[in-house]
N, C-alpha and C positions, 0 to 999 in steps of 0.2 A: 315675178317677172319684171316688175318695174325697178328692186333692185339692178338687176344683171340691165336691164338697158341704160339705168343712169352710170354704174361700173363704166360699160361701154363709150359713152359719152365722154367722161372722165378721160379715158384711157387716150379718146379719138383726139380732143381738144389741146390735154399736155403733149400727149406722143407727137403730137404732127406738126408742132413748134420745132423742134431741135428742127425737122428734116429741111422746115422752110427757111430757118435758119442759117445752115449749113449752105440751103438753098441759094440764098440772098448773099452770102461770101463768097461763094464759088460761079455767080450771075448766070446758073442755071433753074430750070424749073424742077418743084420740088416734087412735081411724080417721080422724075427719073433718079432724084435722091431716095427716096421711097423705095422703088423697087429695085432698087442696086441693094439696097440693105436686105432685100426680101430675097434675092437672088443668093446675096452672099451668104444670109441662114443657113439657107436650105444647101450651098455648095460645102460648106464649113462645117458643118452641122452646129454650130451656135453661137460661132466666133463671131457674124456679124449682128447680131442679139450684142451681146457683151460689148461688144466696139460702141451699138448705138447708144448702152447704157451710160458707157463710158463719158460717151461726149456730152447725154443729156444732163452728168453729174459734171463737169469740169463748165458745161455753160450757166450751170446754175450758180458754181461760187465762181464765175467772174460776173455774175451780175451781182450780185451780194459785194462784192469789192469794189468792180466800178460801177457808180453810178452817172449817169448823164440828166446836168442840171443845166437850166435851162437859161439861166442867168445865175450875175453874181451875188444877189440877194437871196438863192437858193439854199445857202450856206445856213 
């Protein structure tokens, strides 16, 4: 059992970055990004699953490319 709650964790911690993410660009809160993707699953049947994945891979190689340093000695 303690696997499947740390799984859990895992899932809750990475997964609900992109949403607040997305959240923080768009200067809304990220429930209502949450359940807009929760909605669109279940209207779509798994197009908005795939779109989230989508974004949570495209935000991971622009973090990989740009990095934000904090000065010029950062180099």
């Amino acid at each position: 059992m303690s696997f499947f709650y740390n799984l859990l964790y895992y899932f809750q911690k990475r997964g609900f970055e992109v949403c607040r993410r997305i959240a923080e660009r768009m200067g809304i809160r990220a429930r209502v990004v949450r359940i807009t993707f929760i909605y669109l699953t279940f209207a779509t049947l798994g197009f908005g699953f795939a779109l989230y994945l989508f974004i949570a891979f495209w935000l991971k190689i622009k973090d990989l490319i740009y990095t934000k340093r904090t000065s010029v000695f950062d180099l």
